[in-house]
TITIVEX-526230 format. One record per residue (C-alpha): z, y, x. Coordinates in steps of 0.5 Angstrom, whole numbers, plus 500, padded with zeros to 3 digits. Each point is the difference from the previous one (the first is absolute). Layout:
> Z,Y,X
...
end
This chain:
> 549,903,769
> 505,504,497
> 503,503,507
> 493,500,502
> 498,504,495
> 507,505,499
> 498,501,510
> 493,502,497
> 503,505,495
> 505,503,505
> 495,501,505
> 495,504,495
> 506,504,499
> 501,501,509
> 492,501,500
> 500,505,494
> 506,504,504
> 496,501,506
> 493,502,498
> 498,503,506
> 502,494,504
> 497,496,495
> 493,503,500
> 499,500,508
> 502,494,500
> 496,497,494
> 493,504,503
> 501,498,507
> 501,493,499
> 493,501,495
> 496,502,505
> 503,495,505
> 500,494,496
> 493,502,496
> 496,501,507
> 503,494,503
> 498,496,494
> 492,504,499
> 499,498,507
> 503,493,500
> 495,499,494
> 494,502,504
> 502,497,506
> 500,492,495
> 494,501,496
> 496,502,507
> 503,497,506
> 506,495,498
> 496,496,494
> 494,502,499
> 497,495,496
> 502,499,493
> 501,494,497
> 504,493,500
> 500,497,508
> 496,505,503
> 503,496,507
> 494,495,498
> 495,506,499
> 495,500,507
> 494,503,504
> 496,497,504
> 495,503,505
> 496,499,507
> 502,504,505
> 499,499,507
> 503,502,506
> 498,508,501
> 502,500,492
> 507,496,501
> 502,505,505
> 498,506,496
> 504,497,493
> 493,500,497
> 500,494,494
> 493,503,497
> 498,493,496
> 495,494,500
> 493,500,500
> 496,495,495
> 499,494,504
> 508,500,500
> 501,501,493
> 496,494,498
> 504,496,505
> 506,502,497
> 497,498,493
> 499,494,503
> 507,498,502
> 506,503,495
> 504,495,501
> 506,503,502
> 498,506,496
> 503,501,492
> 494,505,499
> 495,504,503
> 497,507,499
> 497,504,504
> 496,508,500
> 497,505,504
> 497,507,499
> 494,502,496
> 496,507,499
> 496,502,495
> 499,507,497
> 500,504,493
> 495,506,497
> 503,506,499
> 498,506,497
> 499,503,507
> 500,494,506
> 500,493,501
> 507,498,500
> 503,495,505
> 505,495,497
> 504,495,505
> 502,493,497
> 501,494,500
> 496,493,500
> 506,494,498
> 500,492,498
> 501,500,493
> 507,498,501
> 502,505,504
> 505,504,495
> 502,493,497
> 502,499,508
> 504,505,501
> 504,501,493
> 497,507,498
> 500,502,492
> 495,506,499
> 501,506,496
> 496,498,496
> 495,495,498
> 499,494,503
> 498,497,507
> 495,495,502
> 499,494,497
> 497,494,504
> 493,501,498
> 499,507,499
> 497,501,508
> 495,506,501
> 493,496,502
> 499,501,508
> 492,499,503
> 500,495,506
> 502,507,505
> 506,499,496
> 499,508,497
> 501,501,493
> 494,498,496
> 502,502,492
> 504,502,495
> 507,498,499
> 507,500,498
> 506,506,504
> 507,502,501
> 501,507,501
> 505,503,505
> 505,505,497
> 496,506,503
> 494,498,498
> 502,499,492
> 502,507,501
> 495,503,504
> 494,498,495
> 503,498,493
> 506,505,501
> 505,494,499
> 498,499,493
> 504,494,497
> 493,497,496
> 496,499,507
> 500,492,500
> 493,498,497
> 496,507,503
> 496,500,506
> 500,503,506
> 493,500,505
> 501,498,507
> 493,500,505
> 496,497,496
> 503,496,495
> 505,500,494
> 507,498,500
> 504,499,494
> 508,503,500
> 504,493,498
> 506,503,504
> 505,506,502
> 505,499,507
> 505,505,500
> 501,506,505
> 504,496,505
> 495,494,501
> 496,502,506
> 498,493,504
> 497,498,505
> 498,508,500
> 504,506,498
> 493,503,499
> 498,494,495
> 498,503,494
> 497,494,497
> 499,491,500
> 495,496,498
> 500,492,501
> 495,497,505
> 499,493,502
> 501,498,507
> 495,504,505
> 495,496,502
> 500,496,506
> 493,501,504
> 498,500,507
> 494,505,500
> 506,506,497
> 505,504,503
> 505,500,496
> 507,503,503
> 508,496,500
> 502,506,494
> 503,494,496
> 506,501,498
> 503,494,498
> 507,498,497
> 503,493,500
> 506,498,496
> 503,495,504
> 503,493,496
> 506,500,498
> 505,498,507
> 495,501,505
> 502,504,506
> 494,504,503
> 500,497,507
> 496,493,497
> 496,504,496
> 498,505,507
> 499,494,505
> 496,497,494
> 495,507,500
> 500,499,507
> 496,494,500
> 496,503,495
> 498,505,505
> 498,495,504
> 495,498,494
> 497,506,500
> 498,501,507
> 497,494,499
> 496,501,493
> 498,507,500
> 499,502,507
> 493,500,499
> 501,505,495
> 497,507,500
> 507,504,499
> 504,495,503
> 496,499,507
> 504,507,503
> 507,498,496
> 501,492,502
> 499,503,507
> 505,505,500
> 506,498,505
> 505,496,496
> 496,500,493
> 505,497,495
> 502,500,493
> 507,501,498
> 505,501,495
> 506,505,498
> 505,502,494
> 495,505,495
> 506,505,501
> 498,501,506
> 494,503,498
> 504,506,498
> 503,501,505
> 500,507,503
> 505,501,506
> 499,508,500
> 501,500,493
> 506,496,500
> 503,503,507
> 500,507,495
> 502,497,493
> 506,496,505
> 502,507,504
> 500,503,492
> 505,495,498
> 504,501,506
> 501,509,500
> 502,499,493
> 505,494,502
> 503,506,504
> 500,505,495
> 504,494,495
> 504,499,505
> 502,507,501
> 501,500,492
> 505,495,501
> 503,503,506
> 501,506,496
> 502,498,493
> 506,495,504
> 502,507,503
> 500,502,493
> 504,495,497
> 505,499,505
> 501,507,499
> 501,500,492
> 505,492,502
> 505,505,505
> 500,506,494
> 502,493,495
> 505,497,504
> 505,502,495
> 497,497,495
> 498,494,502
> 508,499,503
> 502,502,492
> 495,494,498
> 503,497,505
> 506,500,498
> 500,499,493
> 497,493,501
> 493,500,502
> 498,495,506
> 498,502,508
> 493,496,497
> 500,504,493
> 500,506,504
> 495,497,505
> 495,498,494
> 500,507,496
> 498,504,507
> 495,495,500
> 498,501,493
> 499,507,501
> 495,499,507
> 496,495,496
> 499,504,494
> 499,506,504
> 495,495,504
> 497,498,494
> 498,506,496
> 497,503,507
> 496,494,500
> 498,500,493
> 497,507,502
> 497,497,506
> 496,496,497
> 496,506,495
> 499,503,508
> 498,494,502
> 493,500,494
> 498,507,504
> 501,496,507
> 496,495,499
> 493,505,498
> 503,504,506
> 500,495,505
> 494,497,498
> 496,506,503
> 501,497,506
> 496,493,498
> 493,501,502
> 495,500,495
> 496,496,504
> 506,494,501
> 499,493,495
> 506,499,496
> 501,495,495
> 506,501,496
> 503,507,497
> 506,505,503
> 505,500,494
> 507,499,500
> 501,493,497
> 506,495,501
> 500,500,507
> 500,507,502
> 506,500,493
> 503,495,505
> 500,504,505
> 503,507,496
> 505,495,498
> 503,498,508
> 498,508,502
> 505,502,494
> 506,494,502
> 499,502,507
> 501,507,500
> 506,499,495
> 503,496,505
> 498,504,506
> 503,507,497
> 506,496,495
> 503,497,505
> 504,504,504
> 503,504,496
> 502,494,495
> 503,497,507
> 503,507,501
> 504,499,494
> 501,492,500
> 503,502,506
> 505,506,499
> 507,497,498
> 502,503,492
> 507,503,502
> 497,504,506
> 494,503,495
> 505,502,496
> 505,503,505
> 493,504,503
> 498,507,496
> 494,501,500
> 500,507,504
> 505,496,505
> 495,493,501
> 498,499,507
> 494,495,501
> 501,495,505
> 497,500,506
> 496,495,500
> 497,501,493
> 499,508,502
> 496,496,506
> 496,496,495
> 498,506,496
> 498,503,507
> 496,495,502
> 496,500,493
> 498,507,501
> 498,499,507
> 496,494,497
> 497,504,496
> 498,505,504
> 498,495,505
> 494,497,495
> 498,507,498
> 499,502,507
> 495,494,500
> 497,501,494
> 499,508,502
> 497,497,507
> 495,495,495
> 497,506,496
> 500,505,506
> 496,495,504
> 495,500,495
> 500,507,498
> 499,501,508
> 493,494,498
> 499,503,494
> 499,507,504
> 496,498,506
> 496,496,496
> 498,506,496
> 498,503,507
> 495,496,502
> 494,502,503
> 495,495,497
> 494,502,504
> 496,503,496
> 501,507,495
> 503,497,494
> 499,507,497
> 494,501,494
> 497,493,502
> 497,495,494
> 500,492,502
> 494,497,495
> 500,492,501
> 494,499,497
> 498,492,498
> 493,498,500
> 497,495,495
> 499,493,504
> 494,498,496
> 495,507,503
> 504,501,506
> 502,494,504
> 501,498,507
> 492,498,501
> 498,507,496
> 502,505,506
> 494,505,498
> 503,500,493
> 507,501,502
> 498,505,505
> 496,505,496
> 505,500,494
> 506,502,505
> 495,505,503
> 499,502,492
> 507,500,499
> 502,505,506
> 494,505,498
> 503,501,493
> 507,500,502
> 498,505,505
> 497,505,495
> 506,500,496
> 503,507,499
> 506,502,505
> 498,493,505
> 501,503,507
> 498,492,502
> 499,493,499
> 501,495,504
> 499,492,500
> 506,494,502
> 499,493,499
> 507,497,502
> 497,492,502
> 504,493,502
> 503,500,508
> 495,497,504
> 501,497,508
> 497,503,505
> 500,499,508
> 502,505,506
> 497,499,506
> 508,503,502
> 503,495,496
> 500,492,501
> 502,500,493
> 497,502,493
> 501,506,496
> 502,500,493
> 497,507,499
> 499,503,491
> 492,502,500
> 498,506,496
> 493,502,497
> 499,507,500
> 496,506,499
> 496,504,505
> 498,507,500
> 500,504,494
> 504,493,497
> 505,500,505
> 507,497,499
> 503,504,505
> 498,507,499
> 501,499,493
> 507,498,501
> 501,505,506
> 502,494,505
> 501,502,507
> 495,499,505
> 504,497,505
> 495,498,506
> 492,500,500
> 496,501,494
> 499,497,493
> 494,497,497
> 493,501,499
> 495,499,496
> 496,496,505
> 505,496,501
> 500,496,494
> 496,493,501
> 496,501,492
> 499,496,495
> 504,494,503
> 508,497,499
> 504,498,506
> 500,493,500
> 493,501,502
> 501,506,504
> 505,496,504
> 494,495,502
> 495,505,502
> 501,502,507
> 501,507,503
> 505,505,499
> 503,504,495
> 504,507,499
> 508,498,496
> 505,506,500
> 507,496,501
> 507,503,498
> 506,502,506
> 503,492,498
> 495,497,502
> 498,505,506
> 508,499,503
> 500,493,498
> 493,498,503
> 499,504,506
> 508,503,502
> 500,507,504
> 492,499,501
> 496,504,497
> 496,497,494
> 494,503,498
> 493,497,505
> 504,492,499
> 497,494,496
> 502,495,495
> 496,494,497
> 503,495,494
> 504,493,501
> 493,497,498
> 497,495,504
> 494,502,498
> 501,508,500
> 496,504,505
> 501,507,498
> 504,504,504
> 504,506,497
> 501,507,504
> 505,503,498
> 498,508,500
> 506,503,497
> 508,500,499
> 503,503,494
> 507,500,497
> 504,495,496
> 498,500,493
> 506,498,494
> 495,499,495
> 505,498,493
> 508,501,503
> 503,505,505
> 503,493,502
> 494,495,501
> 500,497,506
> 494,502,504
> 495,495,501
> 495,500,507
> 494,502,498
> 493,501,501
> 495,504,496
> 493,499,499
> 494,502,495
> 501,497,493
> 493,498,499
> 500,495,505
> 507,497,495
> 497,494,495
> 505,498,494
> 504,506,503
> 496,506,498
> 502,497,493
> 505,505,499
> 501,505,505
> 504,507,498
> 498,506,501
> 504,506,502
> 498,506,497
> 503,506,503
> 501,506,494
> 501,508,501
> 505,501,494
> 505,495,497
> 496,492,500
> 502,498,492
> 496,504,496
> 494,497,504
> 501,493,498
> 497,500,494
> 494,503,504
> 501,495,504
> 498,494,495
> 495,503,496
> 496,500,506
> 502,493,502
> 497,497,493
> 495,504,500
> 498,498,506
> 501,492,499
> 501,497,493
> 504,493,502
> 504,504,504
> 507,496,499
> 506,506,499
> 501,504,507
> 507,500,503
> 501,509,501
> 507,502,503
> 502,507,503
> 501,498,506
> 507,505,501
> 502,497,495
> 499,492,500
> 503,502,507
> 506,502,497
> 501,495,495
> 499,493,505
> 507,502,503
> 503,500,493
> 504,493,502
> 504,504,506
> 501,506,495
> 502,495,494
> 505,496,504
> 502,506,504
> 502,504,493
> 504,493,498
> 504,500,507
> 501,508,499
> 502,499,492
> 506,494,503
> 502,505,506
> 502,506,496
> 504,496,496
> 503,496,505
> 502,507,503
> 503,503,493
> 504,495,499
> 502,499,507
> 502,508,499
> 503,497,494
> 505,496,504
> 501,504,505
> 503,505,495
> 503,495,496
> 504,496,505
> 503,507,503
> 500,504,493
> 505,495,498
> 503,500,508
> 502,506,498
> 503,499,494
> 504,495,502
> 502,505,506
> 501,506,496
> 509,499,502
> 497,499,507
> 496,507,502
> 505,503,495
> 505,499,506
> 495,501,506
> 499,507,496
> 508,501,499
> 501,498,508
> 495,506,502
> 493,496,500
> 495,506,498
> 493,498,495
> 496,499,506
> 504,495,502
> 500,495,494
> 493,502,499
> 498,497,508
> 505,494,497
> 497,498,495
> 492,502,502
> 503,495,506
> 501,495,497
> 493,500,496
> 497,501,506
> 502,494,504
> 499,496,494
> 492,503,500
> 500,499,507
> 502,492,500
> 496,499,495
> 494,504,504
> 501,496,506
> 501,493,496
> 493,502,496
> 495,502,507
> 502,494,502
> 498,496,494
> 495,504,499
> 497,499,507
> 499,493,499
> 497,500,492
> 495,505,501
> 496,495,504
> 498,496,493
> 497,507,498
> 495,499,505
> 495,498,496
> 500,507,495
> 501,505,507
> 494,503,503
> 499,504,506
> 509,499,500
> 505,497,504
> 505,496,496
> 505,502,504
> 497,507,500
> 506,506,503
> 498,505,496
> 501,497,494
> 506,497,502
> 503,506,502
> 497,504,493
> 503,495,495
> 507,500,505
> 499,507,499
> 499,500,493
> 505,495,498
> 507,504,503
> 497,506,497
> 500,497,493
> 507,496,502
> 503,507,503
> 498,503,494
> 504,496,496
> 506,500,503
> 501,507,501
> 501,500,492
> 507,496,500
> 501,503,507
> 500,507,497
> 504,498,493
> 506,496,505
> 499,507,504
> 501,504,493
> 506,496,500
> 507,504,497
> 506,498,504
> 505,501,495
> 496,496,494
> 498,495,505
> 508,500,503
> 502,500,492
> 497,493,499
> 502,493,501
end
């Protein structure tokens, strides 16, 4: 301990003689290690062990699936019938719990406002070991009362999501006791969870304890079910699974006759099956983006290495002699080793003290990435683990970047150090090609890192520049949600007359130049006479005439003509439009027309529904082009547009798009009056600037490229970094050398190409080395690109270009120093 101590204190001494090189070390090393740790934090509390508590392993899901489902990776849940099976045979199972989605609503000052969350079996937070915030969760008998439907049916007992705690009571710590109201009915707060808790939804703002949902042949009631399982103690899945498989077959047998379950038990391959409850959180593009985060900053740790072992192998020539003193005064070949080892750890260490302050800044930052939307269990922080990880990043460094310069010394022989003078020493051949072969590492992993940042600055800009199909330009999307209890699917004149209502208002607001109608509906199958099979093609109700959705959003008319009004089949919703027969006038986008009917001419076809019982034949009337409704990256869709009265459960929440002479914002407040005035109940409507709403979808791209761009520009300075110091300290060492060369008749240009020479074959190995690396790794960034090649030519050649530029840079300095060089003071040392 007391050589410890005395090898601790000597190195404080070395670092405090070497600030400069102390300070970019121990910064560089910061950033390396506190990315590194932030995003091994986020990558274990949401991909690699999202479920918290003892023996997650044993924690499983269980859901029906069918064939179409399987091959989709679609694992949704299981339906009543099911569930009671489940109840009825838990032997293999320590516990069973179980939820699904709920919505209700809550008055506000100005609209009715729709809150998503959950309805569970009273154990469901006992099941999965979560503590609230606040409060308390539910005891076995505080159960909400349900009717025969299973519909909420009178007051009870509730446990606030962290963003509803705050939205309504303001996070004030005194809530338990008060109450909130919801629909129709009174709930008493007995409990707050805390702001990572987001499960099964990230949207659940609340949860309320039911009792297991009825089981009735004469109600549908869909497979949205949950259900979570805790395995016995040592039971491996597979009996588990073959036993759900007999009770599949139980179902079929028992529920066939069932009103829901009639089309689900007949669907191919119909099953119930089981999976680990992690894999409920998986989400392969976020993990794909977290890992490839991991990655870039893994090179730029590594460049931090690489250039820090330059470094210190530079300082280890410069004490040669010391170290043969000590050497010769008694100090051992491994007490030298140990003490340069020291000062790595040490240096190693205090570096990874200040990642870990970085890596609390990481964490918030990487979470932008993390949709809202995503369930999650657990909170992002850094706990014992990513510790753990900080540790092994800190011993991994030290040991990358203290080895060879502490084997450089335990290798050099005491009495030839001594003989040596430091202006004389030459460094061996095979260490100046270790020192070469660092650089060119370096500035093979920049090169990658700056093709990585590249590619995406090349997505980020084409993204940008897409044409979304329409003017984004001084346009509104008002979604408007309509109370289900006045408007509903058999209420079409109602539902009719309001929209109507509701566009003539908006209409006569100051500066609107249009107003036009959208619903976007489900996809539904349709047959082509052309084609043998069907077509999964996106249907869309829109307005005609004065409320026509193209011409309000300025959308090319490709072919034929858009809708009439006395095109619209009135008063009637599609499932009943579809069994009349006759034909109607639809207007299709160019997807469907390429798709449907190739190299032909499209407007005078007909299509007709994948219904056994449809007659009505669709005439498609019109072309137009392809719309991006929500992102400059959505997938376009195959369409087909309609008139939107002829829409049930769908004209429920259709948006219009209001298009405005001047800048849109200020109307929105116009906006709402108009829409409260006009219904009472009706729930908070959905207003985006368009351009905007636009801009902010591709925030993802932009968030992942402004991290490759940060890591790239910090691998390439240090990049320069270590080109400057390997030749800085070439020269110095040289000074002898170029002293001679000049005495001999060798002019400044000359030593000036020398030395520019040797950086440049240093940066030209280094750019060879990094395309090649770099062309195999970009492939992984696919994911992230848009409208770009992984192995685009373009940005190779740029980031080649760049990269020899900043390296040039750097050494012409030692270049132009060793040109400067005096023959005589040069000739007059050693």
């Amino acid at each position: 301990m007391n050589a410890l101590s005395n090898d601790l204190r000597f190195t404080v001494r070395q670092m405090r003689k070497s600030p400069g090189f102390t300070a970019v070390a121990i910064l560089t090393l910061a950033l390396g290690i506190g990315a590194s740790t932030a995003i091994y934090s986020v990558i274990r509390s949401l991909v690699l062990d999202p479920v918290p508590g003892r023996e997650p392993g044993r924690l499983m899901e269980i859901a029906e699936q069918d064939k179409k489902a399987e091959e989709k990776g679609r694992f949704y849940g299981v339906g009543p019938p099911t569930l009671q099976v489940l109840r009825a045979n838990q032997d293999w199972f320590d516990d069973l719990a179980w939820c699904t989605s709920s919505e209700s609503t809550r008055r506000t000052d100005e609209f009715v406002e729709e809150v998503m969350g959950a309805e569970v079996s009273p154990n469901f937070f006992s099941f999965l070991g979560t503590r609230p915030l606040l409060g308390r969760t539910f005891a076995p008998d505080e159960i909400t009362p349900t009717d025969r439907d299973g519909t909420v049916a009178g007051d009870s007992v509730l446990v606030l999501g962290y963003g509803l705690w705050q939205s309504v009571f303001g996070g004030d710590p005194t809530v338990l006791g008060r109450t909130l109201e919801l629909g129709k009915h009174r709930f008493t707060v007995i409990g707050v969870m805390p702001r990572h808790f987001k499960f099964p939804f990230g949207s659940t703002q609340y949860w309320m304890a039911v009792k297991d949902p009825p089981v009735r042949p004469d109600i549908g009631i869909a497979a949205n079910f949950q259900v979570l399982v805790r395995l016995k103690s040592g039971m491996s899945p597979e009996p588990v699974q073959a036993m759900l498989g007999t009770l599949s077959q139980r179902v079929l047998r028992e529920f066939s006759e069932h009103r829901m379950y009639k089309y689900q038990l007949n669907r191919e391959g119909w099953t119930v099956r089981m999976r680990p409850l992690r894999d409920a959180f998986s989400d392969p593009k976020l993990q794909r983006t977290l890992v490839g985060l991991l990655s870039a900053i893994g090179f730029v740790l590594l460049i931090v290495c690489a250039n820090i072992a330059n470094l210190m192998l530079a300082k280890a020539e410069n004490r040669q002699q010391e170290l043969a003193v000590r050497a010769a005064l008694g100090a051992g070949r491994f007490r030298l080793l140990r003490q340069l080892f020291t000062e790595s750890v040490l240096l190693a260490m205090v570096g990874g003290a200040g990642g870990l302050l970085c890596s609390w800044g990481g964490v918030r930052a990487l979470l932008a990435l993390v949709p809202d939307w995503k369930s999650r269990l657990k909170p992002v922080q850094l706990d014992g683990p990513a510790l753990v990880f900080t540790l092994l990043a800190v011993l991994g460094t030290s040991l990358l970047f203290g080895l060879a310069p502490a084997w450089r010394a335990y290798r050099t022989p005491a009495g030839q150090a001594l003989k040596q003078g430091e202006a004389r020493a030459t460094l061996h051949a095979g260490w100046r090609r270790y020192r070469a072969a660092l650089v060119i590492t370096e500035v093979a992993l920049t090169l990658v890192l700056l093709v990585g940042a590249g590619l995406m600055l090349q997505s980020v800009a084409r993204l940008l520049r897409v044409n979304p199909g329409f003017d984004p330009e001084n346009l509104l999307r008002v979604t408007v949600r309509l109370p289900w209890e006045k408007y509903s699917y058999d209420r079409p004149r109602e539902r009719n007359a309001m929209l109507a209502a509701l566009h003539e208002h908006l209409s006569a607001l100051p500066g609107v130049a249009a107003v036009g109608i959208d619903k976007q509906n489900f996809p539904r199958p349709i047959l082509v006479e052309e084609r043998a099979e069907p077509l999964e093609v996106l249907q869309v109700g829109c307005g005609v005439e004065e409320s026509d959705l193209f011409r309000a959003m300025r959308v090319q008319l490709q072919a034929g003509r858009l809708l009439r009004r006395d095109d619209i089949i009135r008063d009637k919703y599609f499932h009943q439009t579809d069994l009349d027969s006759g034909s109607s006038a639809v207007v299709i986008n160019e997807s469907l027309a390429r798709l449907a009917w190739p190299g032909e001419v499209a407007v005078g076809k007909s299509f007709r529904m994948d219904n056994k019982k449809s007659k009505r034949r669709y005439e498609v009337v019109g072309v137009v082009g392809d719309i991006r409704h929500f992102s400059y990256a959505q997938k376009v869709e195959p369409a087909f547009y309609r008139p939107y009265q002829e829409f049930d459960l769908a004209g429920l929440a259709p948006a219009f798009l209001i298009r405005v002479t001047g800048a849109p914002a200020p109307l929105i407040p116009a906006i709402r009056r108009e829409l409260k005035a006009l219904e009472g109940e009706m729930r908070t409507p959905d207003i985006r600037v368009v351009r905007q709403a636009l801009y902010e979808a591709t925030q993802p791209q932009r968030t992942y490229m402004l991290y490759l761009v940060i890591f790239a520009v910090v691998g390439l300075t240090l990049a320069a970094i270590g080109i400057f110091g390997v030749l800085a300290y070439s020269v110095a060492r040289r000074t002898r050398e170029i002293g001679i060369r000049m005495a001999v008749g060798a002019d400044r240009g000359q030593v000036l190409g020398m030395i520019l020479g040797e950086g440049a074959r240093l940066l030209a190995l280094g750019v060879v080395v990094g395309i090649g690396a770099a062309a195999g790794l970009t492939r992984f960034l696919q994911h992230q690109l848009f409208d770009v090649s992984p192995t685009d030519p373009l940005v190779f050649a740029a980031v080649a270009l760049v990269l020899v530029s900043v390296g040039l840079l750097a050494c012409f300095m030692p270049a132009r120093r060793a040109a400067s060089t005096n023959p005589m003071e040069a000739l007059r040392q050693g």
